[in-house]
N, C-alpha and C positions, 0 to 999 in steps of 0.2 A: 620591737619585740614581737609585732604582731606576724610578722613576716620570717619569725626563724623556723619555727611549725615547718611553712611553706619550702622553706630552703633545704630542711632534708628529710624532704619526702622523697621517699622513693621514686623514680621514673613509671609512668604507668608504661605495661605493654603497648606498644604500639600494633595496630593493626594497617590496612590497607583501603582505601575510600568503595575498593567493588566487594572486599569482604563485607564491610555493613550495608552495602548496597543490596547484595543476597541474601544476606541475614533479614535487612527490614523489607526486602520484597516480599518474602514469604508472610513475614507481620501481618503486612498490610492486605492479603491476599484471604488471610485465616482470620485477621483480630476481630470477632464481631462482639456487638456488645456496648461500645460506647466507651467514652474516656477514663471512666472506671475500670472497665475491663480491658480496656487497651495497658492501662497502668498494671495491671495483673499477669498481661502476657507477657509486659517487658518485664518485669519482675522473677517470671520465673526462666526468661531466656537467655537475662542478662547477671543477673545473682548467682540463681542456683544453678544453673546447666553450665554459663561461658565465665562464670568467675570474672566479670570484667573489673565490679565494685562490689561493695559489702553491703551488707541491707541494710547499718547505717549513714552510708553514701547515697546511695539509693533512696531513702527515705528520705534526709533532707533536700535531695534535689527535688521528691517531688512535691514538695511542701513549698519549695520558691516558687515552682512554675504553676501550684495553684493560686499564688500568693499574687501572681503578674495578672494581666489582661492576657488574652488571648487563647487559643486552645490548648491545654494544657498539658497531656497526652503527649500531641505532634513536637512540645516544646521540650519534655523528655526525652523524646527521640532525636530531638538534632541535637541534646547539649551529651546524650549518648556517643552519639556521630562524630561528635567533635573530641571529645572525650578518648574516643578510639584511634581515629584516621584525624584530625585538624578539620577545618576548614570546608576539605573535602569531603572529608567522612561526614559533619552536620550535614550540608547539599545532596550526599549520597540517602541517606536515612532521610530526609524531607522528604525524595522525589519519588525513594522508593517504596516510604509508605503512603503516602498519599497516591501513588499511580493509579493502581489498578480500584479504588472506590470512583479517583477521578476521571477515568475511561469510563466506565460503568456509568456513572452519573451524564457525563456529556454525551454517551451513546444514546442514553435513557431522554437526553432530551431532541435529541433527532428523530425518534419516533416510538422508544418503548413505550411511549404514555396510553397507545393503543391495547396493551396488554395489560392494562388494571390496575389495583393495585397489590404487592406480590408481599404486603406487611403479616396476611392469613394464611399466606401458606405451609404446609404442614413441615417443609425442609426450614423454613424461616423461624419456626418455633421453636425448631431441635436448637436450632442457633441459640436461640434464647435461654432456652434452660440450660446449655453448656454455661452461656455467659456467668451463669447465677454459680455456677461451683467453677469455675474459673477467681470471680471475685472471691466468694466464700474461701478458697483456698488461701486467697493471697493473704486478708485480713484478716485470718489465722494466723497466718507467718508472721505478719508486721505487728501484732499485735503481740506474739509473743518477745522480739527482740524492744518494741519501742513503747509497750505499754504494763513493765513485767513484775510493777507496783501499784500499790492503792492509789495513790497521788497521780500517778498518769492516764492508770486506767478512770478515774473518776472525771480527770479532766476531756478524754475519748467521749466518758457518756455524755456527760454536757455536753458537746459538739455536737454530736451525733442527735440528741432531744434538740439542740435549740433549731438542728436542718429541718428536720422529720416536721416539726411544729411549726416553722415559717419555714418553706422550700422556697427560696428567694434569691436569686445570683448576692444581693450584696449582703442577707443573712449567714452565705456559706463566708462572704471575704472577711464579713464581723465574726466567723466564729474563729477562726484563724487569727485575726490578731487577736481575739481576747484567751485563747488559749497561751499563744506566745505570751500577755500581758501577765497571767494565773504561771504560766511557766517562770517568766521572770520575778515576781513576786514569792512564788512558793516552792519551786522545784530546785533541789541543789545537784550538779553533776554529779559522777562518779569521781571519786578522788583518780584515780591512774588517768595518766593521759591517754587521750585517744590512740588508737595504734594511727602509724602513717599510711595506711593501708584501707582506712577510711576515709583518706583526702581521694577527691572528685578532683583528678590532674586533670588540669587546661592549660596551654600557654597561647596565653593570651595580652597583648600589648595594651599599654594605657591607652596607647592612643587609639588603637581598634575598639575599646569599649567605650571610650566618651565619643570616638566617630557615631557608634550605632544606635547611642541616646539623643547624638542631636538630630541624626538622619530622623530615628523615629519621632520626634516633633517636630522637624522642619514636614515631613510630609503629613503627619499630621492636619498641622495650620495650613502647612500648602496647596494641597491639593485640591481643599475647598476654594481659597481665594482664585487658583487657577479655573474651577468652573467656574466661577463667579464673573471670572474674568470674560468667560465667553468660548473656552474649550468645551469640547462636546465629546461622543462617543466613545474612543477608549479613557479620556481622562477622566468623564463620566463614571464609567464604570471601577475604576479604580482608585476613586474618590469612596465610592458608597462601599466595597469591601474594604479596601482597609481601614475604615471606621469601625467598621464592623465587627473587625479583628481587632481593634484596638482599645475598645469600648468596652468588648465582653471580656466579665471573669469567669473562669470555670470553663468556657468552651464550650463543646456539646451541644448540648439543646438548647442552651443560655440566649444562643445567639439568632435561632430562629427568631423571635418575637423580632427582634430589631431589622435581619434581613426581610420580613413581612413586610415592618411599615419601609424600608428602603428600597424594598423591588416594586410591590406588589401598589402600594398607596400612592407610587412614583408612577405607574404604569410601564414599569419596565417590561413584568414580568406577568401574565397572565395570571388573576385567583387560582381558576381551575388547573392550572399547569404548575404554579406554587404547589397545591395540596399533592397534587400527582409526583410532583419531586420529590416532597415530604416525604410520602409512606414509603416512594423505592426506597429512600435514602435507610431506611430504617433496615431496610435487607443487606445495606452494603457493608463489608469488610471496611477496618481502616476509619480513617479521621471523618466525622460526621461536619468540619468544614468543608468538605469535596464537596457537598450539596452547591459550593458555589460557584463549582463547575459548569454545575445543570440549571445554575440562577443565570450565568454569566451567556450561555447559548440559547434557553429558552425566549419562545416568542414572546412576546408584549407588544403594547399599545404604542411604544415607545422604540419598536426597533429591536430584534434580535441581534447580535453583533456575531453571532456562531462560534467558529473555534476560538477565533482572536479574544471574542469577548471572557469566551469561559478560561484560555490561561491566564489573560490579565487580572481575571475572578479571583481565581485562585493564586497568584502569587497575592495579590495585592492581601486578601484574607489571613495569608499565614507571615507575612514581611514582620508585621508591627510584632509577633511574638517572638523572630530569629534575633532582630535585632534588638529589644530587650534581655532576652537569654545572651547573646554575647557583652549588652552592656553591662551586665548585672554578675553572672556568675564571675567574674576574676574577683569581686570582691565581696562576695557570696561566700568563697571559699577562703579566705581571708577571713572573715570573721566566726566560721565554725569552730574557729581558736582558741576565742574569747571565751574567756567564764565565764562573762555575759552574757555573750551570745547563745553558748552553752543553754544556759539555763531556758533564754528566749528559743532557744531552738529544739530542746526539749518538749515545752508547749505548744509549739508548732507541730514538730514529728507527732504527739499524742493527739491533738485537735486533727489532722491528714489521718487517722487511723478510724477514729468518728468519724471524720465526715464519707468514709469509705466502708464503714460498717452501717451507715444510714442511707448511703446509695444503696449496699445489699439489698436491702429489704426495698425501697423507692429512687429509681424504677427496675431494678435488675429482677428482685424478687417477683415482683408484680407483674412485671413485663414477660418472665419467661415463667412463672408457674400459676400463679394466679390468674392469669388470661389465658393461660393454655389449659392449666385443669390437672387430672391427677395423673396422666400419661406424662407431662410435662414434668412433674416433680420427678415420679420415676426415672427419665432421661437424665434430669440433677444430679440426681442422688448416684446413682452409678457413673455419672462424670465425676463428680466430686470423689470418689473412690477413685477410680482410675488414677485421679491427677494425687491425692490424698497418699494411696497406700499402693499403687502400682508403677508411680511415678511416671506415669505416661506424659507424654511431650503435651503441651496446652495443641496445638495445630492439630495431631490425631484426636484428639479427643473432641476440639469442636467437629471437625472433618464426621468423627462417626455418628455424634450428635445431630449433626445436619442430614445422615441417612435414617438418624435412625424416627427422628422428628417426620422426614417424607415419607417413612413406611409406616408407622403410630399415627399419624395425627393426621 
């Protein structure tokens, strides 16, 4: 029975693998901000503008993909891609949001590091206080379709108090499942069935998902024993990113601390040229993995590897989160079925709502007005309008945030 839901659901539109290709180039060209706010641009380009899914489709995918290891934003983005176009579409939307931070970062590491560092700049800040009414915007929306009772929204504040109070990669994973746990114990559906119109269509084979679970623990275990064994240089490097992808929850910033002690304590990658990759990375558009672009080329102690090194950086960084999103959603979808799950999924969707109401304030808030000062809220405040009551597209409005940030600040 769990499987008649799935049987007639309607066919999603199909699209074409260069449509999402153009679509996430632009993304990843404008998203600045961080995984939060990346989750906010797709939200409002893929819900409310292209009508792909429904903002409870929407919401619980991105509650799985903060629920996985890996970056979680980019893993939105490929189960979008797949979602759309198959296969191709996921690869399309990988390549083409990640591109252009990961050009920018591997350029940055052939010799921008001479230029300083560009996290002060006054076009850099406009970005920042866009960020802040970009997310503000979202978690207004998602709050009103997925928190629009006491019981939810209660369950939202705990999430959001237990971040704010321990900011901790595995306190964001504990509050998620203990939301989901508070959802399965106290939250009861809506009696009407879901409309089919909030199923997240995939087709996707048994065997392409149990393929993508054991690839990603065969490489895993593998790749270590393979240096071990006495491989060196690209296996090397592709050994230390995809742990690194693999290890972290939440994405984002999560994962510096660990690419530190794996580049930096390794002598892969130089301190002073780590910290110089840091701050640009902070100015870049798109997925805050690209940094691994600029890990994977920069010099160290230990031998630069240059271009070669910085793609195999980066696939290997973003592999462990594709091939979990393929292992995982055909039966993801599957059990958003269940009453059970229902219920568990409920407290999931309301916990992703906190813990996006508590990134607001740390670091989006802090980041783009509290470090910028009261020109910076101003630039929020009329972004947040813009996007709020003018319905200006997210991209123009960082766009003139980022002028208006160079000519203000």
């Amino acid at each position: 029975m769990s499987e008649q839901p799935e049987q007639k659901s309607a066919p999603a539109h199909r699209g074409s693998a260069l449509e999402v290709f153009l679509i996430f180039l632009r993304l990843g060209a404008t998203s600045f901000g961080g995984p939060v706010a990346h989750l906010a641009y797709f939200r409002e380009a893929f819900v409310e503008r292209r009508k792909w899914l429904t903002d409870k489709a929407y919401t619980d995918l991105v509650a799985l993909c903060q629920f996985l290891p890996g970056p979680a934003s980019s893993q939105v983005g490929m189960a979008l891609g797949l979602h759309r176009a198959g296969a191709g579409g996921m690869l399309a939307a990988w390549i083409a949001f990640t591109l252009p931070s990961a050009v920018l970062m591997v350029a940055f590491a052939y010799g921008v590091t001479a230029a300083g560092d560009l996290a002060e700049a006054g076009w850099v800040q406009g970005l920042k206080a866009a960020a802040v009414a970009v997310v503000a915007h979202a978690v207004l929306g998602m709050a009103k379709t997925m928190t629009p009772d006491a019981p939810r929204a209660t369950v939202a504040a705990l999430a959001a108090g237990a971040v704010l109070l321990a900011p901790h990669p595995l306190v964001l994973v504990a509050a998620i499942a203990a939301a989901g746990l508070i959802g399965f114990l106290w939250l009861q559906p809506e009696e009407q069935a879901r409309s089919t119109e909030d199923a997240f269509h995939v087709r996707l084979p048994r065997w392409a998902s149990w393929s993508a679970i054991a690839g990603f623990l065969l490489l895993l275990g593998g790749l270590p024993l393979l240096v071990w064994s006495g491989a060196a240089g690209p296996a090397e490097v592709a050994d230390t990113f995809y742990r690194a992808g693999a290890l972290v929850f939440g994405g984002g910033h999560v994962v510096l601390p660990l690419l530190q002690a794996e580049t930096v304590e390794t002598g892969v990658v130089d301190p002073d040229a780590f910290l110089a990759g840091y701050g640009a990375a902070q100015a870049m558009p798109g997925p805050l993995f690209a940094f691994a672009g600029f890990l994977g080329a920069a010099p160290g102690d230990a031998g630069a590897h240059g271009l070669l090194g910085a793609v195999i950086a980066l696939i290997a960084i973003f592999l462990p989160g594709a091939l979990l999103i393929i292992g995982c959603l055909r039966y993801w979808e599957r059990l958003r079925f269940s009453r059970t799950a229902q219920r568990v999924l409920m407290g999931f969707n309301a916990g992703v709502v906190g813990i996006l109401g508590a990134a607001l304030y740390d670091p989006v808030f802090t980041a783009g007005v509290l470090d910028v000062g009261t020109r910076g809220l101003v630039i929020a405040v009329l972004a947040f309008v813009a996007l709020r009551s003018w319905k200006a597209p997210a991209w123009a409005v960082v766009l003139a945030a980022g002028l208006a940030g160079w000519a203000m600040l």
